[in-house]
C-alpha positions in Angstrom: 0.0 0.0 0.0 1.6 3.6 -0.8 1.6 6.7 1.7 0.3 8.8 -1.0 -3.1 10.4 -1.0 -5.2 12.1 -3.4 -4.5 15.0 -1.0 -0.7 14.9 -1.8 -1.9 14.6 -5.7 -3.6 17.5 -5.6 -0.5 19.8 -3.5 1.7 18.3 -6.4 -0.4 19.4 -8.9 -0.7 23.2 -7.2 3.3 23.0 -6.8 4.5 21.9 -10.2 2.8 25.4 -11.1 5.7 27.1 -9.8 8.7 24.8 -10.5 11.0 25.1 -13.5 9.7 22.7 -16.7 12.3 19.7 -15.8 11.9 19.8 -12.4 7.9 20.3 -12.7 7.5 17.5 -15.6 9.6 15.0 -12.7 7.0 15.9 -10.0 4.6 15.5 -12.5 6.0 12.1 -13.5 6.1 10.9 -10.3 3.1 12.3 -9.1 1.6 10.7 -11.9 2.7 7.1 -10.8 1.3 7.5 -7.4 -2.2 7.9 -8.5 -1.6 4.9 -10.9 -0.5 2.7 -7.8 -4.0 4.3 -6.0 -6.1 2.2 -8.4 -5.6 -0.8 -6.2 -6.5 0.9 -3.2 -10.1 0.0 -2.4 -10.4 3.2 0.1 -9.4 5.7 -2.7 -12.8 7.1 -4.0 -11.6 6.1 -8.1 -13.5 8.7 -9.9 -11.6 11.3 -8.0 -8.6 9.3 -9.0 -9.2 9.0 -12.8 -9.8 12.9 -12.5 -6.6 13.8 -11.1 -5.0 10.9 -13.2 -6.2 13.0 -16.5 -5.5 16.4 -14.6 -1.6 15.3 -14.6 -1.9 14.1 -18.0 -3.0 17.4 -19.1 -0.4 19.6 -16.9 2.5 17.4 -18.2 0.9 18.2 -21.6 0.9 22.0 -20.3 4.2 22.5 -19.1 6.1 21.0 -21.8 4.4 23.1 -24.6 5.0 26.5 -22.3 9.0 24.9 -22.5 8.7 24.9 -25.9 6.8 28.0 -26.4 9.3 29.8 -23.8 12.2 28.5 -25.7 11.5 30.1 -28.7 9.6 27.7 -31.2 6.1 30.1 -30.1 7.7 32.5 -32.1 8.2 30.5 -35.0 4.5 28.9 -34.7 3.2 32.7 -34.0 4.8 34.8 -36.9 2.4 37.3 -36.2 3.8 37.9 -32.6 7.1 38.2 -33.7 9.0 39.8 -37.1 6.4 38.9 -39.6 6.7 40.7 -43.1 
C-alpha cells in the first residue's frame, strides 16, 4: 500500500505550477505514478482518481508546450507575434 493520498496529488499538482519545466515534468512524472498505484487501493474514492489521473496528464501536456513556447519555437508557430513581413 503507498503513503500517498489524493491530498498529496492534488498539493503536487498546485506545486509543479511554480517549479521550472524539468523539475515540474519529474514531479509531475512521479506524481503521476502515485495515483496509478491508487487504483488498487479500495479506500481511494476512483472517480476522483481517474480525474486527477487526467488532470496530470493534461499539466504534463501544459508544461512541456509552455518549455517549448518559452524556448523560442512560439515564435516560429506565432509569426504574427514576432518579425512577420
Amino acid at each position: 500500500m503507498t503513503d500517498t493520498t489524493l491530498e498529496d496529488v492534488e498539493r503536487n499538482l498546485d506545486r509543479a505550477t511554480d517549479l521550472e519545466t524539468e523539475e515540474a515534468v519529474s514531479v509531475l512524472r512521479t506524481t503521476r505514478q502515485d495515483v496509478e498505484n491508487l487504483a488498487t487501493d479500495a479506500d481511494v474514492d476512483e472517480q476522483r482518481r481517474t480525474e486527477l489521473e487526467e488532470r496530470l496528464d493534461q499539466r504534463i501536456r501544459e508544461v512541456q508546450n509552455r518549455d517549448a513556447y518559452d524556448s523560442g519555437l512560439g515564435a516560429a508557430m506565432n509569426p504574427e507575434d514576432g518579425d512577420a513581413p
